[in-house]
C-alpha positions as CSV (number, residue, x, y, z in Angstrom):
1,X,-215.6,-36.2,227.2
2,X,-215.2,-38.1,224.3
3,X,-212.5,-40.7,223.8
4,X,-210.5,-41.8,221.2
5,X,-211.6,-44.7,219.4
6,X,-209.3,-48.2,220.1
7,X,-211.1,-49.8,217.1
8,X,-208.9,-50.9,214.7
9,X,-210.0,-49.9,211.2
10,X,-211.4,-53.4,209.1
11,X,-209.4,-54.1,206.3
12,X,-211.5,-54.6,203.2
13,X,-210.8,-58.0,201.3
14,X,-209.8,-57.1,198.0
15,X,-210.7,-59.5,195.4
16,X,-207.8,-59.0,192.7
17,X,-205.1,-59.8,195.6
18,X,-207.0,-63.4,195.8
19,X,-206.6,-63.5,191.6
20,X,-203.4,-62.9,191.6
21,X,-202.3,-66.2,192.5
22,X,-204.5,-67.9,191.0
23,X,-203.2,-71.5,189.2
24,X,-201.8,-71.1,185.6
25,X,-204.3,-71.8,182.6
26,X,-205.4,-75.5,182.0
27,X,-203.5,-75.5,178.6
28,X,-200.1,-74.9,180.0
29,X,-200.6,-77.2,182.7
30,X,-202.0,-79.9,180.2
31,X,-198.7,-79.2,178.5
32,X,-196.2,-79.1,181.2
33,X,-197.7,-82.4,182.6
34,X,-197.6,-84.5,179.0
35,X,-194.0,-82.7,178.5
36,X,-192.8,-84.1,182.0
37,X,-194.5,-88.1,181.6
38,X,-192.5,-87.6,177.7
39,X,-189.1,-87.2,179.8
40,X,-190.2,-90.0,182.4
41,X,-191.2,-92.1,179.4
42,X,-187.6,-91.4,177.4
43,X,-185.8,-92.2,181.0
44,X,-187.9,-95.7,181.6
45,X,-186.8,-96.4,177.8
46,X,-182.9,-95.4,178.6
47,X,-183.0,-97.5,181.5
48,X,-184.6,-100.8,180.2
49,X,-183.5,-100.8,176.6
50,X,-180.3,-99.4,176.3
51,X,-178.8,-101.9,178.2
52,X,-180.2,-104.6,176.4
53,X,-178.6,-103.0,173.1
54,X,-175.6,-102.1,174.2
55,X,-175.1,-106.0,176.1
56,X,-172.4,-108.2,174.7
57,X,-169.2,-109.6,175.0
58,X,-166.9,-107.6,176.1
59,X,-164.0,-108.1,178.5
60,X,-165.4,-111.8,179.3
61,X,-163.0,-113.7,181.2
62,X,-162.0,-116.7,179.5
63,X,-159.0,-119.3,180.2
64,X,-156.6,-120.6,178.1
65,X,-154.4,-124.1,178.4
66,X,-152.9,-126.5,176.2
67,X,-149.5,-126.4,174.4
68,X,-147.8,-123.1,174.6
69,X,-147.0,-122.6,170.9
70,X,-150.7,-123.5,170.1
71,X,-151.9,-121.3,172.6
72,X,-149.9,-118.2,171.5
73,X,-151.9,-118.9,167.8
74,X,-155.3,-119.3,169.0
75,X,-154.8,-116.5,171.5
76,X,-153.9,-114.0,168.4
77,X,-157.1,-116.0,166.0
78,X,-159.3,-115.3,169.2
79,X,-158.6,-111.6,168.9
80,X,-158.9,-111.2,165.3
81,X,-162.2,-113.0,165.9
82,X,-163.8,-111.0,168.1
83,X,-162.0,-108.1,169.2
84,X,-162.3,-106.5,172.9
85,X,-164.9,-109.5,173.7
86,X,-162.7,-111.5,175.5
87,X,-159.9,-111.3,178.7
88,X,-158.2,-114.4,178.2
89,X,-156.3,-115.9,180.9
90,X,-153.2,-118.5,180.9
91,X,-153.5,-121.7,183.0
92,X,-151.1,-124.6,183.7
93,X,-153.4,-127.2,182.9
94,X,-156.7,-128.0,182.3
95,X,-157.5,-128.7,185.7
96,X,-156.6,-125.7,186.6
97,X,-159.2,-124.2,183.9
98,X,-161.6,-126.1,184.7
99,X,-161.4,-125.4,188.2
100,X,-161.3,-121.4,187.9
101,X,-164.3,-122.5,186.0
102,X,-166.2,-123.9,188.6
103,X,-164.9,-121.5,191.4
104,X,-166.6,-119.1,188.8
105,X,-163.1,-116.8,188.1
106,X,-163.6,-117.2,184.4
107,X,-166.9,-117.7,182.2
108,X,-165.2,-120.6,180.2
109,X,-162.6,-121.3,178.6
110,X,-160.4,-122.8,175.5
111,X,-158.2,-125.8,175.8
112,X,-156.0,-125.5,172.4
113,X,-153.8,-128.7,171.5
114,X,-152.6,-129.6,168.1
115,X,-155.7,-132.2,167.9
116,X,-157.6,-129.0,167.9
117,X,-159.8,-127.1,170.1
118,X,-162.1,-127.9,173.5
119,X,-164.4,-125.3,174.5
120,X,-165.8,-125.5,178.1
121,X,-168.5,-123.9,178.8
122,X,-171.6,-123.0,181.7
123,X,-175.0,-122.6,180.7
124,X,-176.0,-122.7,184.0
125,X,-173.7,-119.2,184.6
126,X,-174.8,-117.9,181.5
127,X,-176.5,-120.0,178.5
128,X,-176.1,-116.5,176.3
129,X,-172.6,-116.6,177.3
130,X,-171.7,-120.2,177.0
131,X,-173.3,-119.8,173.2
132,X,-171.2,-117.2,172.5
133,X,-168.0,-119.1,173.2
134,X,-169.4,-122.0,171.9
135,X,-169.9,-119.6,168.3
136,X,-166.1,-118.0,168.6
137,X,-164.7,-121.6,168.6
138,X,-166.2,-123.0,165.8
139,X,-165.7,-119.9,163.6
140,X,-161.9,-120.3,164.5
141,X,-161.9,-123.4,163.8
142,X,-163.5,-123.0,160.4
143,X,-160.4,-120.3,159.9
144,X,-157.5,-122.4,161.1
145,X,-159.5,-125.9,159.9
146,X,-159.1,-127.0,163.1
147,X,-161.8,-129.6,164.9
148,X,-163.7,-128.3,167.8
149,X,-165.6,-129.4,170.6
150,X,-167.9,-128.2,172.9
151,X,-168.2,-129.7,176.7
152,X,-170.8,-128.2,179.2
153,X,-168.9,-128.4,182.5
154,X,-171.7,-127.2,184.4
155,X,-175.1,-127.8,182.7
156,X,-178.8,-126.3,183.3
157,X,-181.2,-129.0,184.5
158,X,-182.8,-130.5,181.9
159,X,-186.8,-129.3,182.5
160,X,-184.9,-125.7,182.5
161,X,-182.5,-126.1,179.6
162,X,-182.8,-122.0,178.5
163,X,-182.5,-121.5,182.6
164,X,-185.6,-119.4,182.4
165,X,-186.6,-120.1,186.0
166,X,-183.9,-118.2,187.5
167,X,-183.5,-115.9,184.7
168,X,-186.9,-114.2,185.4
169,X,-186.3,-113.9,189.1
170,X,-185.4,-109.8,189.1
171,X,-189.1,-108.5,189.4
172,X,-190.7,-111.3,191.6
173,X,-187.5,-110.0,193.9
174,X,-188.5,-106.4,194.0
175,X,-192.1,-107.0,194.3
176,X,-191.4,-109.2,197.1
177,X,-189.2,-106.7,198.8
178,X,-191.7,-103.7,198.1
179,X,-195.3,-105.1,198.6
180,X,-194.6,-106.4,202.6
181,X,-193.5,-103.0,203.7
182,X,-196.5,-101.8,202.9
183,X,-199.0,-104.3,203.9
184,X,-197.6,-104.9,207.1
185,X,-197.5,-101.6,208.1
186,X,-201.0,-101.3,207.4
187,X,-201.8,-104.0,209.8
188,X,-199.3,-103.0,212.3
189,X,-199.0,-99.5,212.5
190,X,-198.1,-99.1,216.2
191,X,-196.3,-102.3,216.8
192,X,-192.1,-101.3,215.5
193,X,-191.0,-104.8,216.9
194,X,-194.0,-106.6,215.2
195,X,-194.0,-105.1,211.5
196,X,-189.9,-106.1,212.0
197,X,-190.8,-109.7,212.6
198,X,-193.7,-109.5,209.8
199,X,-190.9,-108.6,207.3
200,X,-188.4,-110.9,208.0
201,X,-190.6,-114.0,208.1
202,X,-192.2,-113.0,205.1
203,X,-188.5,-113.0,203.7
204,X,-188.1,-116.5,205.5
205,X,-191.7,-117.8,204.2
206,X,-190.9,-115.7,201.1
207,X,-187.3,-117.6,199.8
208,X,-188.8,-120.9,200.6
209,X,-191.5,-120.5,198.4
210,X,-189.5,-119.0,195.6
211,X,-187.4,-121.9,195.8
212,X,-190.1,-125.0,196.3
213,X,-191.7,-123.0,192.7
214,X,-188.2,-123.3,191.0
215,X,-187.4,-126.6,192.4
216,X,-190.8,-128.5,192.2
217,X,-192.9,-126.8,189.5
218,X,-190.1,-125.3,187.3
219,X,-187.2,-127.9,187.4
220,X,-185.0,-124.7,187.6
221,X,-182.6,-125.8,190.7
222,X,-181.9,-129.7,191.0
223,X,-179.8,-129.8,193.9
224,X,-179.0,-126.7,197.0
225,X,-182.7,-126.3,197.3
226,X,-182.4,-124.5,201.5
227,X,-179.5,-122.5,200.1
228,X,-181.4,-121.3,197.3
229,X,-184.1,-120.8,199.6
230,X,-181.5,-118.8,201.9
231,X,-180.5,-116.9,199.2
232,X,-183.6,-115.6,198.1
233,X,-184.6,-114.6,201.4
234,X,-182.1,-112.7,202.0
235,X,-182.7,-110.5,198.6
236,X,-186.0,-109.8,199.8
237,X,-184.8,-108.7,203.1
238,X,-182.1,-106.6,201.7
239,X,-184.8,-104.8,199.6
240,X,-187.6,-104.8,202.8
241,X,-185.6,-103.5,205.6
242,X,-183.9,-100.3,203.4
243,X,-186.9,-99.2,202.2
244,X,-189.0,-99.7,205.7
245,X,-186.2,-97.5,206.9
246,X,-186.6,-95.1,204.3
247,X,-190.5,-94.7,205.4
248,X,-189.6,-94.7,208.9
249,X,-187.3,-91.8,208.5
250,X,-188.6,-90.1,205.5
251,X,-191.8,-90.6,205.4
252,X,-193.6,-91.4,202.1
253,X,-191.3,-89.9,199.9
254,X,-188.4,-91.7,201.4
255,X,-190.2,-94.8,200.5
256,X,-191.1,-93.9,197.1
257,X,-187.7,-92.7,196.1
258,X,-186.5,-96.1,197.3
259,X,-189.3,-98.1,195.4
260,X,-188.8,-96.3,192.4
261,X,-184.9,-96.9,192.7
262,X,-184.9,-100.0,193.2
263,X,-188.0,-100.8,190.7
264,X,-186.2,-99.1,187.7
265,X,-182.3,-99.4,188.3
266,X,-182.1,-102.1,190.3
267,X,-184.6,-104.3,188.0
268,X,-182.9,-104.0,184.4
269,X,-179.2,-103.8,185.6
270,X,-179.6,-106.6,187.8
271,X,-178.5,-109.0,184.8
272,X,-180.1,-112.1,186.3
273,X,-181.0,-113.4,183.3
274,X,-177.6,-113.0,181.9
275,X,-175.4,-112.2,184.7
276,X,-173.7,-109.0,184.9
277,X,-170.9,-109.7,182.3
278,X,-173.1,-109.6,179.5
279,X,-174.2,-106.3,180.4
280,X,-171.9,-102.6,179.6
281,X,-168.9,-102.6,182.3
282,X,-170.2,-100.0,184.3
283,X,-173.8,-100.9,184.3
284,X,-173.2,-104.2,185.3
285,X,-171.1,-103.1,188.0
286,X,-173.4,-100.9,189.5
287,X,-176.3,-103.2,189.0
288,X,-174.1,-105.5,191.3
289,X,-174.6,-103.4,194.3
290,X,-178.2,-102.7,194.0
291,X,-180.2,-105.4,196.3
292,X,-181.6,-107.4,193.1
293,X,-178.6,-107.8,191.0
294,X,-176.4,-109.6,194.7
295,X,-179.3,-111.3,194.8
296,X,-179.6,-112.6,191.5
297,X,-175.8,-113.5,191.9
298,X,-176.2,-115.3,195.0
299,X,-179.0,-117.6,193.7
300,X,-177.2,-118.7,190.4
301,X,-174.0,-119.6,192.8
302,X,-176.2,-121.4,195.3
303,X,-178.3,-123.7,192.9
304,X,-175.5,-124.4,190.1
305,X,-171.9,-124.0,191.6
306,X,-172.3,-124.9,195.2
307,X,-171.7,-121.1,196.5
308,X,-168.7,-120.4,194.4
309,X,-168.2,-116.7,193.5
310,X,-171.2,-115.8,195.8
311,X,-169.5,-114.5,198.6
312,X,-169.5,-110.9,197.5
313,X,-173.4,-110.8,196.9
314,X,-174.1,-112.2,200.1
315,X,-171.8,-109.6,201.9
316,X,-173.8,-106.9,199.4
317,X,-176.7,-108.2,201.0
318,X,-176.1,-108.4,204.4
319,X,-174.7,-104.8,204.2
320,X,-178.2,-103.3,202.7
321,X,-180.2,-105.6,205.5
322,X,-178.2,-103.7,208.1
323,X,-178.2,-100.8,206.7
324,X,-182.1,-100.7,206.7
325,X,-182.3,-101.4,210.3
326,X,-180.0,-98.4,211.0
327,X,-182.3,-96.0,209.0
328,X,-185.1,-97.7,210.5
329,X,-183.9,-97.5,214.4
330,X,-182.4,-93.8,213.6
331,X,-186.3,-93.2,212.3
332,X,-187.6,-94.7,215.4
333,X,-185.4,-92.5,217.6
334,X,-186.6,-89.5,215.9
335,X,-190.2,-90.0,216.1
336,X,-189.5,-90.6,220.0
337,X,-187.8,-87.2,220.4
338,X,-190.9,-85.8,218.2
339,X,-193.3,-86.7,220.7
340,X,-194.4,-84.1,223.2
341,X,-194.4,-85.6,226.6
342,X,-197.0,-85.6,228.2
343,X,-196.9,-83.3,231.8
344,X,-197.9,-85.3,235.0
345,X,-201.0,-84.2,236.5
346,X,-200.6,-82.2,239.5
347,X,-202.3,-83.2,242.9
348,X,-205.0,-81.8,244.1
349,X,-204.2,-79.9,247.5
């Protein structure tokens, strides 16, 4: 009696069905790829040059005191003179100015009495800035033929007269934030509590040698060398700890998206060099939040006006180091709940 078969008939493999997927031709991908590296090219350019060109004064807050009639006339010559650059402020005296100067409220300012006109100026908060004051002074005194004088309330040290040092801080910042989330996890892939401690006394080790270079071998910083030291730490930590959260909760991507955020918005619009006033209103604003533009902030306070107007970057700062170790624990307590337990062994009877 015969039965019927079970066998299930074999399905021939049919070669087109593999073809028709098969990857696009070389010359459109050659294409596509040299078209997509043109946009990232024309983005890095956006990002890094245009706010270089579009930098300047505008909106600076500056002070005003002297006599009241003098100071209505050289209020109206400093708009002619340079419209929309400045915000200028009235003060009682010019103790007052010079003390909303040092508390870093204003970037200088004009004291206007019939003798003529004192600028006061920082070139250690900005020396482009303190130039530029130092400019619109003379050229209205050239108009009203009125003599002017320049005073430097609060100087750059005299190795560091251009304030390079802590001008070129921004990408020594992000390297030092980026580099020791990798490196330590390579050597301590297992160890959570360990690769913590490896970051944060790398940002310890980190800010003190940032700050013995700018003190010792630079001249940069004269005097505040731990709070400098302080300060710098903490950038690098508020950098670190976001982006090891990012890779503890992400994965790679979450650390490269952080890296590259941080690398090319965080970099130019940090406005160390300048601070954030020379740069466009809402770029510098925003570059303020970022990790290296509060930190940049913080270090100028700390090594030229004794913490003034520092407050807000360190409390930037301290938010992105907790915020990190929020990603990362969240991260950690994910990858717990990942992990298939493992069933306990039944005795033997």
């Amino acid at each position: 009696m015969s039965h019927p078969s079970t066998d299930t008939p074999a399905h021939d493999t049919d070669p087109s069905a593999a073809g028709s997927k098969r990857k696009p031709h070389s010359a459109f991908m050659l294409l596509g790829m040299t078209a997509g590296l043109g946009v990232i090219l024309v983005l890095l350019l956006m990002v890094f040059i245009m706010p270089l060109l579009k930098s300047g004064a505008h909106d600076l807050s500056v002070g005003l005191a002297g006599t009241p009639a003098v100071v209505d006339d050289f209020e109206q010559a400093l708009v002619t003179a340079a419209p929309d650059a400045y915000a200028p402020q009235r003060y009682d005296s010019e103790q007052d100015l010079r003390d909303a100067i040092l508390d870093r409220e204003i970037v200088g300012g004009f004291v206007v009495e019939d003798s003529g006109v004192h600028a006061l100026v920082t070139s250690a908060g900005s020396a482009t800035i303190s130039g530029t004051l130092a400019g619109t002074a003379n050229a209205i005194g050239q108009v009203t033929d009125s003599a002017v004088t320049v005073e430097d309330v609060v100087p750059l040290p005299p190795s560091d007269p251009t304030g390079v040092g802590i001008g070129g801080l921004a990408f020594p910042l992000v390297f030092g934030g980026i580099v020791p989330v990798v490196a330590f996890r390579k050597i301590l892939p297992r160890s959570n509590g360990w690769y913590l401690a490896g970051l944060f006394t790398f940002a310890v080790v980190g800010g003190t040698i940032v700050a013995a270079v700018l003190t010792y071998a630079f001249g940069s910083v004269d005097t505040g060398f731990w709070a400098v030291a302080a300060s710098v730490a903490m950038g690098i930590a508020a950098l670190a700890f976001p982006l090891a959260g990012l890779q503890k909760l992400f994965g790679a991507k979450g650390f490269t998206i952080g890296a590259m955020a941080m690398m090319f918005l965080g970099n130019p619009l940090a406005g160390i060099s300048t601070t954030s006033a020379w740069l466009p209103t809402g770029l510098g604003a925003f570059g303020q939040i970022l990790p290296p533009g509060a930190a940049g902030t913080l270090v100028r306070s700390a090594a030229y006006f004794q913490g003034a107007g520092g407050l807000v970057a360190a409390c930037t700062l301290a938010v992105w180091i907790v915020v990190g170790l929020a990603l990362y624990a969240v991260g950690m307590r994910r990858a717990g709940l990942g992990t298939p337990k493992t069933a306990a062994p039944v005795p033997a009877t």
